[in-house]
N, C-alpha and C positions, 0 to 999 in steps of 0.2 A: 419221539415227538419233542418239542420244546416247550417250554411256559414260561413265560417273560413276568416277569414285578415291576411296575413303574409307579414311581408317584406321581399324582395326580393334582399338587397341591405346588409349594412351596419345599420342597424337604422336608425331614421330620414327621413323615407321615405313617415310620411302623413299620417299614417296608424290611428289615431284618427280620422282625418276628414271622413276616406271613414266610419268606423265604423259609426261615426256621422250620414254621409250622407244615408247610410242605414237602420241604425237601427229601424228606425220609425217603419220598419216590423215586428221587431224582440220581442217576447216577456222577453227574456231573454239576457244580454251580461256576455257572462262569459272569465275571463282571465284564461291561463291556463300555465302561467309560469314566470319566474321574481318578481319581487318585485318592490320598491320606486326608481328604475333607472332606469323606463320606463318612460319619460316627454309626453305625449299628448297632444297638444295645441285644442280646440276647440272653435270654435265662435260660438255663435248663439247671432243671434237679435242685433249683436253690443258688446256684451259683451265677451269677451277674459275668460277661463278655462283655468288653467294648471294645468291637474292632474298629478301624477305620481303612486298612486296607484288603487284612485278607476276606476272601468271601464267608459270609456267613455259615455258609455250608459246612466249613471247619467241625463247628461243634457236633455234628450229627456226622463226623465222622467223613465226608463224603469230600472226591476230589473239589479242590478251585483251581480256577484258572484266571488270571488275569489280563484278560482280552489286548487285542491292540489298538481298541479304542480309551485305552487307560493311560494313565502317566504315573508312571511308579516310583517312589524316593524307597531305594533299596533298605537304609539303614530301619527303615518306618517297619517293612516286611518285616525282614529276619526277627524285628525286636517281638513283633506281634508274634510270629512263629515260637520263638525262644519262650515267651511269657506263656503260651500257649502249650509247651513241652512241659512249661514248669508248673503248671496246674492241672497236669496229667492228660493231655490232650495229641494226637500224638496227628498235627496237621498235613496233608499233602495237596501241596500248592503249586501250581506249575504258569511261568510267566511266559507271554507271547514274545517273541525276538523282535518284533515291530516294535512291539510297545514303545512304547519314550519315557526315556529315566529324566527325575529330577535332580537338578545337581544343586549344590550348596547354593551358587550365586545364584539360581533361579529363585530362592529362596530371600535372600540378600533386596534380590532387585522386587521382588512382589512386597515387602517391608517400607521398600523405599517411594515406591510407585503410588502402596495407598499412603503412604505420608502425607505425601505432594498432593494426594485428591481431597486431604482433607479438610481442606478449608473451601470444597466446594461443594455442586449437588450431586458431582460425579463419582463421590466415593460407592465402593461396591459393598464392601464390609468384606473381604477375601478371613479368608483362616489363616494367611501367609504361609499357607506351608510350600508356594512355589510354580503352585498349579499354571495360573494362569499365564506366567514367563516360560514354561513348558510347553506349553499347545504354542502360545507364538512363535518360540523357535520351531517346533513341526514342521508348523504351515510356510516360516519363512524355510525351510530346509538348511538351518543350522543343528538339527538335534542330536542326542546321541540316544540309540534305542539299547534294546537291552542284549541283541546281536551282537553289539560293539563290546561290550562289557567282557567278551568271549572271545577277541581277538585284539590285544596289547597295541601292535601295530594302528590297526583303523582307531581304537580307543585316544589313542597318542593323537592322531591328526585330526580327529573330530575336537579333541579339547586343544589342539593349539591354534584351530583359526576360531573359535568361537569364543576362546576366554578373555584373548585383547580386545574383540567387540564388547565387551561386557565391562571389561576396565573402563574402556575409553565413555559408552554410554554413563557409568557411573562420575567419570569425572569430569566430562566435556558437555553432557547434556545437562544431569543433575547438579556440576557441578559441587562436587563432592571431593574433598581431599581424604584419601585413606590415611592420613598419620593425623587425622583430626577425629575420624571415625570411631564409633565405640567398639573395642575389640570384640562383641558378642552381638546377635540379634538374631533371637529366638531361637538361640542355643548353636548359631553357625559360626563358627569363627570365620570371622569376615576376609582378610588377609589370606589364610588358606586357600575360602573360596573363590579367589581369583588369580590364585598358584596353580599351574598346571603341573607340575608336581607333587602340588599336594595331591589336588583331586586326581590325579592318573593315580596315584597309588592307594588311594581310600577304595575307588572306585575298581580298580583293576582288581584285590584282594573283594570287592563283592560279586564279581564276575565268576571267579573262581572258585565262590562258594556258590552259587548260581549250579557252573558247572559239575560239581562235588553230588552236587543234590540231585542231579538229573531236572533240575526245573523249567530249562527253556524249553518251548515247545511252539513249533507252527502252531497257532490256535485253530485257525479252519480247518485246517486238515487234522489237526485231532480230535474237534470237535465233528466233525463229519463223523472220522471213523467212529465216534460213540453211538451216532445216532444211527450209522449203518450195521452197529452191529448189535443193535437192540435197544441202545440204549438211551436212559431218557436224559433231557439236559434241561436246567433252569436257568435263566439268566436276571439275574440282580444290577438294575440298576440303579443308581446315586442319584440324589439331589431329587429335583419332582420337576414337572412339565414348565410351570410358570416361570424355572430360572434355566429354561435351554437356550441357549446360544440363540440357535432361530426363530425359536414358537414364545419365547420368555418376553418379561417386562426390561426390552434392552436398554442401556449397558448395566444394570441389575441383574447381570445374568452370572450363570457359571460357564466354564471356557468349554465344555462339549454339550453333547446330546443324549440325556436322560430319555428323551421317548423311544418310543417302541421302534422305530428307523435306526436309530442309534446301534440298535442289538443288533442290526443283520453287521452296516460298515465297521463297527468292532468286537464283531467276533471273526470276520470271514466267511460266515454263512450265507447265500444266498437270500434276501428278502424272501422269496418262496419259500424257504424252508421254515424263518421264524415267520410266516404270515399264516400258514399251515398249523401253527401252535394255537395256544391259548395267552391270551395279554390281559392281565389281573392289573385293576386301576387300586392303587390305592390309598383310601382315605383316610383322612383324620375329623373326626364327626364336628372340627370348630377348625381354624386357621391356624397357624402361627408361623413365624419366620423370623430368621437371623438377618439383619442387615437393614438396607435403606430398599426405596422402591415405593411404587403406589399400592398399599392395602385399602380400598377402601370399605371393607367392612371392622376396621381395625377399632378396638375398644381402650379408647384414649389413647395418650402419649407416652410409648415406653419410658423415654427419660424421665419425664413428672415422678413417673411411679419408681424408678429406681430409684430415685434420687428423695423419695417421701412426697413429697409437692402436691401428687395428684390429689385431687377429692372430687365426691360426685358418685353419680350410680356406673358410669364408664368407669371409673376406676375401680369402683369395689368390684366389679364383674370382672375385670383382668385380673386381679391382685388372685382372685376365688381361681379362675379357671389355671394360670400360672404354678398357683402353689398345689392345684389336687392335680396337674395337669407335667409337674414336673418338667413347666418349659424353661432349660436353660440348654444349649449348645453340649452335642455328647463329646464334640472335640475342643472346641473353644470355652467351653461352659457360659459364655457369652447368655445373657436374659433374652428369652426371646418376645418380640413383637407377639400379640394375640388378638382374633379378631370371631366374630360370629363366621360360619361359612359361607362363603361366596361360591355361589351356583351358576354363576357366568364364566367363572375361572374352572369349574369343574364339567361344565359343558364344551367349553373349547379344549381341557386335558381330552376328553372322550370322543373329539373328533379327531384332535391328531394323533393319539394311539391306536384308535379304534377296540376301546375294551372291551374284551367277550364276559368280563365278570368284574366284582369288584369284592375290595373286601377292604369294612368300615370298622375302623378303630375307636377307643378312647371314648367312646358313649356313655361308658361310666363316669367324667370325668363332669359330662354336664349334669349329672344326677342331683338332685337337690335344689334346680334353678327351681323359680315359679314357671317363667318359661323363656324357650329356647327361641332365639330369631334367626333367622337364615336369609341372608342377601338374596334374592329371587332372580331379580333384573339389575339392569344401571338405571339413571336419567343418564345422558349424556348431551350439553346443550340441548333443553327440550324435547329432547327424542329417546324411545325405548331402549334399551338394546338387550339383548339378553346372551351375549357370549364378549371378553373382553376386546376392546381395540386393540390394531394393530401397531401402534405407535405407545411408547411409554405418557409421552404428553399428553396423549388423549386418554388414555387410561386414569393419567392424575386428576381430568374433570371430570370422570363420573362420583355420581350418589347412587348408592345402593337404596334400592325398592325392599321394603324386608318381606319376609314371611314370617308369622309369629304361631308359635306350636305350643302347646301348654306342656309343661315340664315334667319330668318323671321321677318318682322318688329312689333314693339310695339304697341298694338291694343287697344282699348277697350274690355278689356277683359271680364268686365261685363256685355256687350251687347253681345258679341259671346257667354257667356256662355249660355246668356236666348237664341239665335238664334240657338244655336245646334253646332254637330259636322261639318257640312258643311262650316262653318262661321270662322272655325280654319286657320288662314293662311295656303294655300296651302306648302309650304318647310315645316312648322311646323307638317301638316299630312301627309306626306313622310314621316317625320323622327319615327313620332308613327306609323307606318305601317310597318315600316323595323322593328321595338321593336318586334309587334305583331307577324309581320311572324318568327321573328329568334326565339323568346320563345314557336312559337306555341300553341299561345293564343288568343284568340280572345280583343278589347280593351273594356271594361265594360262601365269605367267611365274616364274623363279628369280633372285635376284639375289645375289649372288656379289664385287661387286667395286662402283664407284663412278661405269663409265661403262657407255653403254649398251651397247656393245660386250663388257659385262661380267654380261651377264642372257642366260638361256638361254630362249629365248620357246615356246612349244606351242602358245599361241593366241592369236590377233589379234585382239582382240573389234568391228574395224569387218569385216573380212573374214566 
């Protein structure tokens, strides 16, 4: 069978720990979208992972695979691998030949790109690490996947018609001289990156080791054969519902598909086979997110508070939630936006995944309020609404309708978690019981703390 993780939210919603905490079942973790701007925090036994490309599953020892719904920057891999050997870890990762690599200039040009949006309302807040000048070469069918990497030949003419578009964009569109350029940006050498000699030869030696390692692999057809031959597969996806390409708060979006559709087009699975699984929604028991976009359950203005400015009870509520709540970017370390939950955003995740379970994070973190509000509905122009618009503009005029919950006191949370769900502060499971009933989902697991040993489980979803 399969079991798909998707957030449900914004990103940042945990979704490495629940794969974590599951996976032991799982014979396989396959990701099936994104690239190196996914951050995954994982503990085990005391010891702290932060991946961002390989699958989580790593740590519990179990294959990954990185789907051909991903965009992979090779150099990101192997480092995560390597750093992963050298803290005794001993990972097997295997990448789809579809997949699409990221090369340096894509890199280059996603630097330059949010530059130029920065002086407007169109910035997205990207990680630059490339992603999104990736997926557009795809779709335009300039890309190079990761098949090519494994034939010198095709690798050669995939980077000699695509690099002089890239020059020429940088110097004819942006108008950009490269001998005015700064020789570095965010560690790419820029001149390199639009050397086709350079990159044929950085890229050709990771193909090579690609091939050394036995790592590319038809992904469908491997992952079929796992599940034909018993065995079970997980799939991990990036980012959360509200920043997908399609379903998301557009152009605040990330360049693929985090929901649960996503999993079947990048893995090569048949939608019948992951619709046949289990799809685990998952939450984060308050908001928060990297970037621009309409939040409107959002408590005060990130810049104020970074910058000290902010005052008022919105700000002390951020500042509080932020610092027990340890919102800063796992990859960017970037501060993140924080807001009360929005229940119209997690209604509309749970229609377009269709979650058979959910598993709610981070309840520890509101411990201590007097009490907790929850966005319930919008106003939108005079009118109710209770799941988000489909336009980002109309999403910017709503006001959240709250729900106000009396707050719950700060526990031992490592004793509640080994005690069970009972042991949750009572206002604390009111409030995840209103979550469950409004998404019409049952509550899987509760997460409370940062290791797995720190999640109170109810259901198994391979069991």
């Amino acid at each position: 069978m399969t079991v798909t993780i998707v957030g449900s939210q914004l990103g940042d919603e945990g979704k490495g720990g629940v794969v974590d905490l599951y996976g032991d079942a799982a014979d396989v973790i396959a990701r099936y979208q994104g690239g190196d701007n996914a951050g995954h925090t994982v503990v085990e036994g005391g010891t702290e992972y932060k991946l961002s490309l390989v699958p989580s599953g790593a740590v519990r020892g179990k294959v990954g695979v990185l789907g051909n719904g991903c965009v992979i920057n090779p150099k990101t891999l192997f480092d995560e691998i390597d750093s992963l050997r050298e803290q005794g870890l001993d990972p097997d990762v295997r990448v789809a030949r579809r997949a699409h690599v990221i090369l340096p200039y894509h890199r280059v040009l996603d630097n330059i790109e949010e530059d130029v949006k920065s002086d407007t309302d169109l910035k997205v807040g990207t990680t630059g690490r490339g992603i999104g000048p990736t997926y557009e070469d795809k779709a335009g069918r300039r890309g190079v996947r990761v098949g090519d990497l494994l034939d010198e030949d095709v690798l050669r003419d995939r980077l000699e018609y695509a690099i002089p578009q890239k020059r020429a964009l940088v110097e004819d569109v942006y108008q950009i001289d490269f001998d005015e350029v700064d020789d570095v940006i965010e560690g790419v050498d820029v001149h390199d990156a639009f050397d086709v000699d350079a990159v044929f030869e950085q890229y050709r030696e990771f193909g090579e080791r690609i091939a050394e390692e036995n790592m590319a692999v038809n992904a469908g057809e491997f992952l079929a054969d796992t599940i034909d031959d018993g065995g079970e597969v997980m799939f991990e996806g990036a980012q959360g519902t509200s920043i997908d390409i399609d379903h998301g708060n557009y152009p605040y979006v990330t360049s693929s598909n985090p929901t649960a559709g996503g999993a079947a087009v990048g893995s090569g699975l048949g939608p019948t086979t992951v619709g046949q699984g289990e799809v685990i929604g998952i939450v984060k028991a308050y908001l928060s997110r990297v970037g621009s976009g309409p939040l409107p359950t959002e408590l005060g203005d990130v810049d104020e508070q970074i910058e000290g400015t902010g005052e008022g009870e919105e700000y002390e509520l951020a500042t509080y939630i932020r610092d027990e709540g340890g919102e800063y970017g796992t990859v960017t370390g970037r501060p993140r936006r924080v807001g009360w939950l929005d229940m119209p955003m997690l209604r509309h995740a749970a229609r377009a995944n269709g979650f058979t379970g959910l598993a709610i994070n981070h309840v520890d973190v509101l411990a201590g309020l007097d009490e907790v509000k929850v966005g319930h509905s919008y106003d939108l122009d005079g009118e109710e609404i209770d799941t988000v618009p489909a336009t980002t503009e109309r999403w910017e005029r709503c006001d959240p309708n709250y729900r106000t919950f009396e707050g719950w006191e700060d526990v031992d949370w490592s004793a509640v978690a080994q005690q069970g769900y009972d042991a949750i502060p009572e206002n604390a499971r009111t409030y995840l019981e209103y979550v469950s009933e409004e998404m019409d989902a049952p509550i899987y697991a509760v997460g409370m703390g940062p290791g797995r040993e720190d999640t109170v489980v109810r259901v198994n979803p391979f069991e």
